[in-house]
N, C-alpha and C positions, 0 to 999 in steps of 0.2 A: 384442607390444611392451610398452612403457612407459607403457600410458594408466592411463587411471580406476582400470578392473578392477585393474589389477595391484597399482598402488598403495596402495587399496580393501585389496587383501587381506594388502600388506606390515602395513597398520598392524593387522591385526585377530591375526597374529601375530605383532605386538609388546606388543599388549595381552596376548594369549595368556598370553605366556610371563612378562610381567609377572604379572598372576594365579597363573601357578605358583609364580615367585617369592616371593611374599606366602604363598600356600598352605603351603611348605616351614616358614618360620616358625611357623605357627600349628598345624602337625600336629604338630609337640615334643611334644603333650603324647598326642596320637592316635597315636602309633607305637607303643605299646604295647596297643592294641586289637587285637581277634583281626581277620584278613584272609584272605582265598579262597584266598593261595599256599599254605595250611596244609594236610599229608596229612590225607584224609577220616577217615582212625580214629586221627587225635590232636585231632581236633575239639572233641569233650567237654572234654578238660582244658583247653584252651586258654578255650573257656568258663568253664569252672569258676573256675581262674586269673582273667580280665576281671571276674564278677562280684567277688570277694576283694577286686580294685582297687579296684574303685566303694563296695564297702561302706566302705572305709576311708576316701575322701573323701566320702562322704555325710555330712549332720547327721543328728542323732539324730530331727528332727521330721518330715522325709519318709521315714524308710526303709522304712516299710508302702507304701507306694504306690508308690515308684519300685519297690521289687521284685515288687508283682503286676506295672505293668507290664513291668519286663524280663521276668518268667514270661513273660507273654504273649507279648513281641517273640521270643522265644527259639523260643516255640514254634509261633509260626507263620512266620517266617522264619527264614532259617541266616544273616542278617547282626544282630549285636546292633545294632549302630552305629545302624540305623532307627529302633531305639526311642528312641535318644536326641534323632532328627530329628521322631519326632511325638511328643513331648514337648511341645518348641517351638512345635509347631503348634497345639497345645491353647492353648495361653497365649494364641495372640493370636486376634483373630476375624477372621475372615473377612469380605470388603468386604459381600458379601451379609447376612452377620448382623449387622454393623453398620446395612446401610440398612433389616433389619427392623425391630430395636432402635429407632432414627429414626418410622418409619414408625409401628409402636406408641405410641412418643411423641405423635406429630401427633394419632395416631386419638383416644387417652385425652384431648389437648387440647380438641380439637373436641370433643369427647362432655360435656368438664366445660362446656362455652362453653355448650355446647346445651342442657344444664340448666338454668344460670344464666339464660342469659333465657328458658326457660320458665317459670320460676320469676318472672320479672320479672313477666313477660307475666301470669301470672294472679292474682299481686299487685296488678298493674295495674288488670285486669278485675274484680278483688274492688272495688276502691276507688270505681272507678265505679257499679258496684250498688249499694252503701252510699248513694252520695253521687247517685244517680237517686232511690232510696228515700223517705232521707228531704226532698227535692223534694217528689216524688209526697205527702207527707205533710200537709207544708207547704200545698200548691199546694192541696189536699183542703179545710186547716182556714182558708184565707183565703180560699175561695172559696164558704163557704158563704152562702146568703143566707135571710134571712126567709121570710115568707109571703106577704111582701108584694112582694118582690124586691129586698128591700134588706141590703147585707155585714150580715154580724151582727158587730158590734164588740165585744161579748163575748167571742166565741171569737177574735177579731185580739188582742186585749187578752194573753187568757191566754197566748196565744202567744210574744208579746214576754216578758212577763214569765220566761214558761219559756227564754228564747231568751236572758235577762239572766241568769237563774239558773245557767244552767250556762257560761256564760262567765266567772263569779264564782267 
């Protein structure tokens, strides 16, 4: 009948044929590319011919490269046109190389993070030593006493004064 399905599949060709539509337009320029209808022993020339095309709308900055790779495409496939298609595919990347890319990024982020406050971290720990030290120093020269048991105010003395000197 007339249900879902049917319907379903009127519209997918009407899209179809819409796409071919638009296709016809855009191959203008692709009708003169070699095709499969072509007898097998006039194959060559008709290559020969497609590359001639392409050299003459090529710029002068890529023609080393697009014709290794059409060599290439030429010579491992019998459709040129492929080459033209992984061309294309070169240029863009790949969802996967893209979320390596990403992923690289994160990794080198974190890695520079993790420096940084180790770096922090034993700037840190230096300062404290320093500043335990001279305590320890400190705590040593105002802690001494007589013979008698009493601070030696001598050594409290020079102290301060050392302690005003370098503040000056």
């Amino acid at each position: 009948g007339r249900g879902f399905a049917f319907q379903r599949k009127q519209k997918i060709e009407r899209q179809y044929r819409k796409l071919l539509r638009k296709g016809r337009k855009v191959r203008s320029q692709q009708d003169d590319l070699f095709t499969d209808t072509y007898p097998e022993h006039l194959k060559h020339l008709y290559l020969a011919e497609e590359e001639m095309l392409k050299k003459r709308r090529r710029t002068p900055g890529d023609s080393v490269l697009s014709e290794e790779k059409l060599n290439k495409a030429t010579d491992t496939c019998t459709f040129p046109y492929r080459s033209v298609v992984t061309e294309g595919k070169f240029k863009k990347k790949t969802s996967n190389q893209k979320a390596k890319e990403e992923y690289e990024k994160i990794k080198a982020e974190r890695a520079r993070k993790k420096e940084e406050a180790e770096k922090r971290k034993q700037q840190r720990e230096e300062a404290q030593r320093l500043y335990k030290q001279k305590k320890m120093e400190a705590y040593k020269i105002l802690s001494k006493k007589t013979k008698k048991g009493q601070p030696n105010l001598n050594l409290q003395v020079e102290f301060l004064l050392q302690k005003i000197q370098q503040n000056t």
